[in-house]
Backbone bond lengths (Angstrom), bond angles and torsions (degrees), N, CA, C in turn:
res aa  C-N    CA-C-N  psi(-1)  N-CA   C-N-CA  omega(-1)  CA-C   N-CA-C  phi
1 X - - - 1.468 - - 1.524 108.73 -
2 X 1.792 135.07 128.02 0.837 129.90 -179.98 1.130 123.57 -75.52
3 X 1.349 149.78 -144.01 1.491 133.85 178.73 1.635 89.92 -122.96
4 X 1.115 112.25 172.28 1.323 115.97 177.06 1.863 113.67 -82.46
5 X 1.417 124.15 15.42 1.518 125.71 170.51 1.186 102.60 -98.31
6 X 1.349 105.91 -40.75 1.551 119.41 -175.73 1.789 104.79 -52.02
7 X 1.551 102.51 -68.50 1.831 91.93 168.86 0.914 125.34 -48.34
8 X 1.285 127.85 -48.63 1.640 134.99 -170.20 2.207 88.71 -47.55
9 X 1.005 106.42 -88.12 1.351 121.10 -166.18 1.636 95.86 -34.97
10 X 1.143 139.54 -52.76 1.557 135.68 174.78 1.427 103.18 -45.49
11 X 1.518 115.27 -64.65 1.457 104.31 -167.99 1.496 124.24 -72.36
12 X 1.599 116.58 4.57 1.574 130.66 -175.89 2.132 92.88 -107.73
13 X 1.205 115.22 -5.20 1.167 96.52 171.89 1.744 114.33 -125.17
14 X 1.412 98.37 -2.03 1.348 102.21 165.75 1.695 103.31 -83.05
15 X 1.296 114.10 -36.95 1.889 109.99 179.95 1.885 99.18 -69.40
16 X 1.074 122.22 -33.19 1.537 111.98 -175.83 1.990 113.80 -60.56
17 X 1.383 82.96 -38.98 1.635 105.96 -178.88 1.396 106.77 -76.06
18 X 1.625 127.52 -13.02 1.340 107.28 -175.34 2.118 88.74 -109.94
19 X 0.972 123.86 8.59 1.540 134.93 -173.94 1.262 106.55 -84.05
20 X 1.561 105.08 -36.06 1.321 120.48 -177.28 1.378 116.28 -88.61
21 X 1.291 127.94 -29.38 1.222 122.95 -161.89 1.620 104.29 -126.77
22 X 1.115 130.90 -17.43 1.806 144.51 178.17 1.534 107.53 63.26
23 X 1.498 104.71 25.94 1.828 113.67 176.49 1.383 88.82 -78.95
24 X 1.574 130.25 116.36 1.212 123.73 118.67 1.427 148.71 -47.14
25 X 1.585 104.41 -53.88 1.753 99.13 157.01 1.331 146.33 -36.15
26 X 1.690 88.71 -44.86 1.694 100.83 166.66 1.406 106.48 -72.75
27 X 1.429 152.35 -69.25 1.088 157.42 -118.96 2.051 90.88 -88.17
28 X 1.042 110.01 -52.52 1.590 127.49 -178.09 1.775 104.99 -62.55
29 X 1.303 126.66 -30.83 1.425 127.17 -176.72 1.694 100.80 -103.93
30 X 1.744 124.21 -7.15 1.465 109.58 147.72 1.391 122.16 -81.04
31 X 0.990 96.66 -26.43 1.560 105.77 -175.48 1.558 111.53 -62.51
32 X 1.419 109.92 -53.64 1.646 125.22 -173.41 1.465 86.54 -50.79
33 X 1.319 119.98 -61.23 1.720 127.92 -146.21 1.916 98.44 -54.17
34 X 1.431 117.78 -33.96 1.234 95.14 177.01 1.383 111.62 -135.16
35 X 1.251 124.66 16.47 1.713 137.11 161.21 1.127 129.64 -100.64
36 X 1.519 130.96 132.56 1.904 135.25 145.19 1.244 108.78 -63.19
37 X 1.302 102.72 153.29 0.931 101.05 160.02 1.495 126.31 -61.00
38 X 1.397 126.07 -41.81 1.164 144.16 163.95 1.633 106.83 -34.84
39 X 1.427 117.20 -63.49 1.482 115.97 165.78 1.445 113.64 -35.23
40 X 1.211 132.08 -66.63 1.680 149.32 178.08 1.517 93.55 -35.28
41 X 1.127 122.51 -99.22 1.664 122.52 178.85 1.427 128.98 -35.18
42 X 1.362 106.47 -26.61 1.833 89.08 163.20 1.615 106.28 -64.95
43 X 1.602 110.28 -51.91 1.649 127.17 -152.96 2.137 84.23 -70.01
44 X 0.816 100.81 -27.06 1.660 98.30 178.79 1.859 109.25 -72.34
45 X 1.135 111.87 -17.00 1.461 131.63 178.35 1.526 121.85 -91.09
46 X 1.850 102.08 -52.34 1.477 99.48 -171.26 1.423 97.59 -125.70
47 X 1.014 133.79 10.58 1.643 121.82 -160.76 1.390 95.78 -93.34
48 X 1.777 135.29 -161.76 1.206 145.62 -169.78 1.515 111.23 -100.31
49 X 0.733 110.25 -154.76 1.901 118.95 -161.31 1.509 94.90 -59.99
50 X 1.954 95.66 -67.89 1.257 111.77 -152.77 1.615 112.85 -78.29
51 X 1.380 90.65 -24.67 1.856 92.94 -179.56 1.900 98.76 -78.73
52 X 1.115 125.64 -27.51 1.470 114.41 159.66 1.208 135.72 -37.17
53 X 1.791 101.65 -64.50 1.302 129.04 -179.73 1.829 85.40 -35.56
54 X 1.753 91.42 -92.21 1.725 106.68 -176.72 1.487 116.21 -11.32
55 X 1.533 111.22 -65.45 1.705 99.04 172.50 1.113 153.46 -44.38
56 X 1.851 93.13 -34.99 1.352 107.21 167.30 1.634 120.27 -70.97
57 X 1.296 99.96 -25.50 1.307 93.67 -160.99 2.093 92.79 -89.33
58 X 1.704 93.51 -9.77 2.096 72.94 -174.19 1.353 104.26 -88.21
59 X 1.626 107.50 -9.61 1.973 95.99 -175.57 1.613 98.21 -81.34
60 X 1.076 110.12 -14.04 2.197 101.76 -177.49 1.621 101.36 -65.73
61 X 1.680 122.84 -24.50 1.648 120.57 -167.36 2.092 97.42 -110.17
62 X 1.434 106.05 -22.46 1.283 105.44 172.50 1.367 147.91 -128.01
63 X 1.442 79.69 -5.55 1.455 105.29 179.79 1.825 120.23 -50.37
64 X 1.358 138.33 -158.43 1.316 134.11 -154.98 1.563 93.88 -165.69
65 X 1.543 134.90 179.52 0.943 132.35 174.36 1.777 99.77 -97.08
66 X 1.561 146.37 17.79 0.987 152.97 70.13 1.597 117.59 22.42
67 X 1.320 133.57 -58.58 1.241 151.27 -121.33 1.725 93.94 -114.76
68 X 1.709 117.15 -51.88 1.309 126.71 165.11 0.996 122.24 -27.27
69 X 1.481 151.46 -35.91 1.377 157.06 -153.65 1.800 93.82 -105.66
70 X 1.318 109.39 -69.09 1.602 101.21 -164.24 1.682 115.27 -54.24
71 X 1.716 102.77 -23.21 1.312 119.12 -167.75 1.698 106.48 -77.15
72 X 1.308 111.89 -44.73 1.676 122.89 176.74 1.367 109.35 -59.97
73 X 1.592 106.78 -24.98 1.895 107.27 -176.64 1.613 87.41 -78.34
74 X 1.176 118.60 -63.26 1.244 129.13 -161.04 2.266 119.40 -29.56
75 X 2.165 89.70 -26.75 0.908 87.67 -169.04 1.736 129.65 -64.90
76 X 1.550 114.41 -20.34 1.094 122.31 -167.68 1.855 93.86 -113.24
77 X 1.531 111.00 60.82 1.296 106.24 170.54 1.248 112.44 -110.76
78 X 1.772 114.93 144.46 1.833 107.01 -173.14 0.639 115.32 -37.17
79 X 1.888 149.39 -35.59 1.369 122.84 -178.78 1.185 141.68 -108.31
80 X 1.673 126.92 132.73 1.333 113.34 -158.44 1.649 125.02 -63.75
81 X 1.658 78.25 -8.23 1.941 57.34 176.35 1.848 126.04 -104.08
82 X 1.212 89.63 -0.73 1.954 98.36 155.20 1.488 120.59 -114.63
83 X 1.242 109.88 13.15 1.475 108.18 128.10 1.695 118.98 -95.72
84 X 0.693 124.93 0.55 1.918 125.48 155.48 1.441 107.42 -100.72
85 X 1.173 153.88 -44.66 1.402 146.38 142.58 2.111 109.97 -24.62
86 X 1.361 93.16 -54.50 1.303 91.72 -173.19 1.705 128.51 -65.53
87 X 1.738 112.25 -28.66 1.090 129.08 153.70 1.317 133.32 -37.50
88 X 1.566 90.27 -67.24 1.905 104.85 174.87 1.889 108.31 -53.84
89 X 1.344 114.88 -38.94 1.369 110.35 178.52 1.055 121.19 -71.26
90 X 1.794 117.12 -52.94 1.623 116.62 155.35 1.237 118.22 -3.92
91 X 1.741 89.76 -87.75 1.734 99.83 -165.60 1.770 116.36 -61.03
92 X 1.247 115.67 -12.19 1.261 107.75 174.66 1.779 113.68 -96.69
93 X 1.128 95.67 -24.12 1.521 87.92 157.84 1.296 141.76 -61.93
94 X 1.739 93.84 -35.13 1.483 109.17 173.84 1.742 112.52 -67.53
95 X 1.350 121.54 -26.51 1.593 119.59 -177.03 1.571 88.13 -64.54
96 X 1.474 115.41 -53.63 1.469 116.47 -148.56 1.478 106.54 -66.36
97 X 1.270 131.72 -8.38 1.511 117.13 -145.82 1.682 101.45 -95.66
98 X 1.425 109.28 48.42 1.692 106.02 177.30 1.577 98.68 -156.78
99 X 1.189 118.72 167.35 1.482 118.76 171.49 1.291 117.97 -45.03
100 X 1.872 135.93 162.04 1.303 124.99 158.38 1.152 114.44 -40.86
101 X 1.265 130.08 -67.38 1.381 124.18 -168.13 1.583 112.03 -34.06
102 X 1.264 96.97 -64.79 1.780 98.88 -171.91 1.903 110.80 -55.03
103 X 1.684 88.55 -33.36 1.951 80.16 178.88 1.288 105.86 -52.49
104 X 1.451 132.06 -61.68 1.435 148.53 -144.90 1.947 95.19 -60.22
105 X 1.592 100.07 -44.30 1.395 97.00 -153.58 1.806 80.33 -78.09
106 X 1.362 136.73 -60.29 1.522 129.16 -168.72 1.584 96.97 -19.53
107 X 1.667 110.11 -66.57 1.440 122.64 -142.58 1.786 89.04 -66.45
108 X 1.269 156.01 -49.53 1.151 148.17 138.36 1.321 101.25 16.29
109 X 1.579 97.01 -91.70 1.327 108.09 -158.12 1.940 131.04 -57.96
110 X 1.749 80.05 -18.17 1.634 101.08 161.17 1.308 125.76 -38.51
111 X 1.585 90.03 -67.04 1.652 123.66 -169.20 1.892 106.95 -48.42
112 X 1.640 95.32 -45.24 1.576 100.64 -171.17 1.624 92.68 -80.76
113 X 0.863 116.01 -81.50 1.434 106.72 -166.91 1.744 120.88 -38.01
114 X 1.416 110.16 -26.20 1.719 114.71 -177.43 1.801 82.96 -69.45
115 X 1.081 109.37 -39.32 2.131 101.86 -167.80 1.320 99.05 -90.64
116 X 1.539 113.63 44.34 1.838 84.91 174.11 1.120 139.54 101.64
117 X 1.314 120.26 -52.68 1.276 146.54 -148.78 1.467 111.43 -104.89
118 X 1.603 100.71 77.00 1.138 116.22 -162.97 1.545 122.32 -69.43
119 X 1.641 94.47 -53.67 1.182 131.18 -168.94 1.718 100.48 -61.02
120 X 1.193 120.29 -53.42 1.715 130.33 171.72 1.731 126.45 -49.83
121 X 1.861 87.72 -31.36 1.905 92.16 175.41 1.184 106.20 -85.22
122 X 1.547 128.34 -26.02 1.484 131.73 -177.04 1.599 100.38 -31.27
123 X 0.640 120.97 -71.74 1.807 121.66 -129.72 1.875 88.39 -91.48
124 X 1.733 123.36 -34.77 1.606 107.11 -169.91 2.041 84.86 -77.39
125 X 0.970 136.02 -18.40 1.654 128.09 -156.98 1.591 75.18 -91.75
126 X 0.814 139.64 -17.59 1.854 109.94 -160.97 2.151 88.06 -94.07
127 X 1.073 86.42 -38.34 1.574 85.64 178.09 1.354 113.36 -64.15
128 X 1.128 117.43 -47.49 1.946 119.17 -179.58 1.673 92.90 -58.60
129 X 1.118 118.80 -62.16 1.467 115.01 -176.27 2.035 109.00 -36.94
130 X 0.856 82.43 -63.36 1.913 91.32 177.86 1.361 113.58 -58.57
131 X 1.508 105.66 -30.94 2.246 95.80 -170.67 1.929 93.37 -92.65
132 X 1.425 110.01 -10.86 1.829 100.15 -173.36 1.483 118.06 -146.39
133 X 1.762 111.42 46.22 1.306 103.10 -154.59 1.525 109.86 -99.30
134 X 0.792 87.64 78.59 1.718 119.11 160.11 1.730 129.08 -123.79
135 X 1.547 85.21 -31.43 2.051 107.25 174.10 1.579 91.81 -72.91
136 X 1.405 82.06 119.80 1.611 97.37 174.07 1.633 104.37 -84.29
137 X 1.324 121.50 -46.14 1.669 118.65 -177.14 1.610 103.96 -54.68
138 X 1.400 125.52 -31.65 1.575 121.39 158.22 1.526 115.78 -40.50
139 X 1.202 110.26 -56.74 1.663 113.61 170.91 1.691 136.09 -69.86
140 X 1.634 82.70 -17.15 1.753 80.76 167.25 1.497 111.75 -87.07
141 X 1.658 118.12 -37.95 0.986 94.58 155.95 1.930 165.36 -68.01
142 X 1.748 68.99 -18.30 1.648 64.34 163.75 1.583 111.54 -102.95
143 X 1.180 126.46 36.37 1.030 131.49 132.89 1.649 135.24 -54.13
144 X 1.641 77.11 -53.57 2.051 100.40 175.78 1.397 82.86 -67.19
145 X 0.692 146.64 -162.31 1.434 166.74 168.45 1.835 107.50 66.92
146 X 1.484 112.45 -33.23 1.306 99.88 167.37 1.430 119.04 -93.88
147 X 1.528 109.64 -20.98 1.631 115.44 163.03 1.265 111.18 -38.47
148 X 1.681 102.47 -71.24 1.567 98.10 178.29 0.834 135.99 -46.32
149 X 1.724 130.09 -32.98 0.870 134.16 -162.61 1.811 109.04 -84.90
150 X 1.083 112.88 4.31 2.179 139.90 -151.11 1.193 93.13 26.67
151 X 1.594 136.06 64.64 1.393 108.46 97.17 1.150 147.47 -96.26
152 X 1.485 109.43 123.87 1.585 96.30 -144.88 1.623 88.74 -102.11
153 X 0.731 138.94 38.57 2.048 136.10 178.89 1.526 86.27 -112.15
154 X 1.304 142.95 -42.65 1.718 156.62 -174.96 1.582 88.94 -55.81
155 X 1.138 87.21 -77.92 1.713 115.07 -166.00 1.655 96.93 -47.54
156 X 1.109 144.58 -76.26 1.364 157.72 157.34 1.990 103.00 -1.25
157 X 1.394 97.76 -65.42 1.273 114.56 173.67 1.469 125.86 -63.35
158 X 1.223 105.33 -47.84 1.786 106.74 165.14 1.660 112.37 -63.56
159 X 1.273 128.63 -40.60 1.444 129.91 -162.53 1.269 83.51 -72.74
160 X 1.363 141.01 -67.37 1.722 141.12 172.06 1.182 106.86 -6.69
161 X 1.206 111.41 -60.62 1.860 137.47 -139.50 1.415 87.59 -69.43
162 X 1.769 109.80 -45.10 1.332 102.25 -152.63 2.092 104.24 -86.55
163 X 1.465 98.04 -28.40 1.322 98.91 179.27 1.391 120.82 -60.92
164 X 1.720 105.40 -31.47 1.625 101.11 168.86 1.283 96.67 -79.25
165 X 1.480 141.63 77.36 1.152 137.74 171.33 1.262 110.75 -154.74
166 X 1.784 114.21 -44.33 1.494 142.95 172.26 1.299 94.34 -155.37
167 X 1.454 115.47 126.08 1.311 146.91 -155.31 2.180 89.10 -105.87
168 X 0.847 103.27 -43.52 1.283 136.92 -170.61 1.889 104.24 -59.13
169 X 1.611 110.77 -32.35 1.229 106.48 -163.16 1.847 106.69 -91.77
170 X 1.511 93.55 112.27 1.442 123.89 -178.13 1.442 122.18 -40.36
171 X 1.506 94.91 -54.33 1.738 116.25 -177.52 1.689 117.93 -91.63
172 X 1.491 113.48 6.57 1.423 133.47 149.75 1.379 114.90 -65.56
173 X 1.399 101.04 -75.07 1.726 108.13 177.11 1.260 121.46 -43.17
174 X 1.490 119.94 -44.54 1.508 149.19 169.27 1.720 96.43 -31.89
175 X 1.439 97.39 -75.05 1.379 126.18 -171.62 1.782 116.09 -51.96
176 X 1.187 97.06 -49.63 1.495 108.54 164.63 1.364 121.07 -71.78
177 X 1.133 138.38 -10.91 1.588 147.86 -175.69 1.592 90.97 -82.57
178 X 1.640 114.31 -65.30 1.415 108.39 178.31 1.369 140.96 -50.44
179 X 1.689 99.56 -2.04 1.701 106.22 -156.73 1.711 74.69 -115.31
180 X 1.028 140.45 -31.32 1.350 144.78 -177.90 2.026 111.31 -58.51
181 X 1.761 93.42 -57.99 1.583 103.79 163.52 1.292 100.49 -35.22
182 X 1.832 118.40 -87.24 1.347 117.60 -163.17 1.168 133.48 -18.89
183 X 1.920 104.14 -38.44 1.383 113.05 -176.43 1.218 118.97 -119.66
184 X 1.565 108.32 46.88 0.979 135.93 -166.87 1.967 126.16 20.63
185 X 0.843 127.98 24.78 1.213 149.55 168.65 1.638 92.19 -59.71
186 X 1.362 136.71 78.39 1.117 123.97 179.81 1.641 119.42 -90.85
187 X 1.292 119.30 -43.85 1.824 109.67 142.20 0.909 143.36 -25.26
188 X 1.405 126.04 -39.30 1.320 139.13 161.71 1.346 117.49 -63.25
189 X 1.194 101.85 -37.51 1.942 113.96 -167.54 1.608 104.05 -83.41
190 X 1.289 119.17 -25.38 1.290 124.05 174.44 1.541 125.20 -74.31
191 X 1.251 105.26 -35.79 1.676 136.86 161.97 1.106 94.31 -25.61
192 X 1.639 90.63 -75.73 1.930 121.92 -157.11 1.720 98.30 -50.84
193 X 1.253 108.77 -80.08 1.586 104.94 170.46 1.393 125.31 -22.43
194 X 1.371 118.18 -66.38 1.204 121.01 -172.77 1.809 98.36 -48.61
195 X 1.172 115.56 -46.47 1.557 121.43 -174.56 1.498 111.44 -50.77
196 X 1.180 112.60 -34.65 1.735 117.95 -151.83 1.396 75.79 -94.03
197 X 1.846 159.86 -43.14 0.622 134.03 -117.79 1.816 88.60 -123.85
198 X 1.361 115.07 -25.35 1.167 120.88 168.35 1.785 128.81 -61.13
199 X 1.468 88.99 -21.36 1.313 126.75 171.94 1.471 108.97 -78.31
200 X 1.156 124.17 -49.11 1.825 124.24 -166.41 1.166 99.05 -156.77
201 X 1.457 126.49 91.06 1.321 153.65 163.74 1.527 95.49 -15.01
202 X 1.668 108.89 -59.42 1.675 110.25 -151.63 1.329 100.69 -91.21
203 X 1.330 134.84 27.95 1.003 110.99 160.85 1.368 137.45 -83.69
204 X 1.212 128.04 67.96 1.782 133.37 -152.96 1.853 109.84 -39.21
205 X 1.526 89.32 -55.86 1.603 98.50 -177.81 1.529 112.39 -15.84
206 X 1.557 102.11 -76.01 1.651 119.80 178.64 1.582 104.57 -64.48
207 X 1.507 127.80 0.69 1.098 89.66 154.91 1.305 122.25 -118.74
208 X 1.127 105.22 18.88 2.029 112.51 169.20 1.437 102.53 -90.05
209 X 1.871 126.30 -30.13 1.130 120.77 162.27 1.254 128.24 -56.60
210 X 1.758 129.07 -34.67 1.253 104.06 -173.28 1.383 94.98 -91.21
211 X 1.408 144.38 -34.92 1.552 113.80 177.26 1.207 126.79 -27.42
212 X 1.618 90.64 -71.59 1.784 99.57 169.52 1.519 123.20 -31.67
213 X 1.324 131.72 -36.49 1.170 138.79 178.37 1.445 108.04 -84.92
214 X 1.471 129.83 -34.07 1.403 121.89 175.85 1.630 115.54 -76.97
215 X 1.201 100.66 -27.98 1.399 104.31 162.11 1.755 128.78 -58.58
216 X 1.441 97.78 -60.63 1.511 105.98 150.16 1.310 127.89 -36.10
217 X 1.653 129.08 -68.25 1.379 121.52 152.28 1.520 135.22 -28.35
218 X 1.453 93.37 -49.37 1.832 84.54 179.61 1.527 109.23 -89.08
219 X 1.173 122.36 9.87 1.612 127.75 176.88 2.184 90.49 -89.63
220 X 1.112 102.48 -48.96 1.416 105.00 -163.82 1.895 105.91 -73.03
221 X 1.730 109.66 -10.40 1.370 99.28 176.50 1.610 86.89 -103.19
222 X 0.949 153.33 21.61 1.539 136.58 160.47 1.818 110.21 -77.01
């Protein structure tokens, strides 16, 4: 068993070596050879800049649905660039955290809903929701799908669904703040924002939204 400097220094020269060269395969099959995932998420917690960065970026190629929690903390960490490491893993963790089948059918339902096509993901997302409902990215999307569609009391309820699922998911809260506006619940929607943003520093969007909305509020108490 090596000592724990000994790893540290492997996984800060396997990330230098993948900086240099943009091989993922290689950088992800040094990493496996002497890391858990479990290892990755502490050093993603307490380790230094660069051994951060590295973690974040080895739980996005190795990480587990395990991996989701340290990675969602990870998002609002001083540095920007493992909070952008930490993102890319997030969200790919979140596709992964169900059997193939269910990935294949989510990423489907991606495709239609990223084009629009609201009305068409309805009915395969209500089923993924029912055959794996535990996948929270199942619930954000069919969230999207009732957003689009404005009902936003559906939509309201699915983004819920999914937060009691991952507490962690940024662009839920986001998502739910807007379905809150609609129905004018503007306290609530500000909450939500403040949440998504406490959650992921960089998310600008939510934060040109809640001005806009605090502005609105104190226009509506005059």
């Amino acid at each position: 068993m090596t000592s724990p400097l000994v790893r540290t220094t492997r996984l800060a020269a396997a990330y230098r070596r993948y900086l240099a060269s943009a091989d993922a395969p290689q950088f992800a099959a040094e990493v496996d050879e002497h890391y858990a995932a479990s290892t990755l998420a502490t050093l993603l917690n307490r380790g230094e800049v660069e051994l951060r960065r590295a973690a974040a970026l080895s739980l996005g190629m190795l990480g587990n649905v395990n991996s989701i929690e340290p990675l969602g903390r990870a998002l609002c960490d001083d540095d920007r660039g493992v909070r952008l490491a930490a993102d890319d893993s997030f969200r790919a963790l979140l596709v992964r955290a169900a059997a193939p089948l269910h990935q294949q059918q989510l990423l489907q339902v991606m495709h239609l809903n990223d084009g629009g096509e609201y009305a068409a993901a309805l009915a395969p997302t209500m089923i993924l929701v029912d055959n794996a409902p535990r996948y929270s990215e199942a619930y954000h999307q069919l969230a999207i799908c009732w957003h689009g569609l404005e009902n936003y009391e559906n939509a309201a309820a699915a983004y819920t669904a999914c937060l009691f699922r991952c507490r962690f998911h940024y662009l839920a809260w986001q998502g739910l703040a807007r379905c809150q506006i609609a129905m004018r619940e503007l306290p609530a929607a500000a909450r939500s924002l403040e949440r998504c943003i406490d959650l992921s520093p960089d998310v600008e969007s939510a934060r040109m939204q809640l001005r806009a909305l605090r502005r609105r509020m104190r226009r509506s108490d005059v």
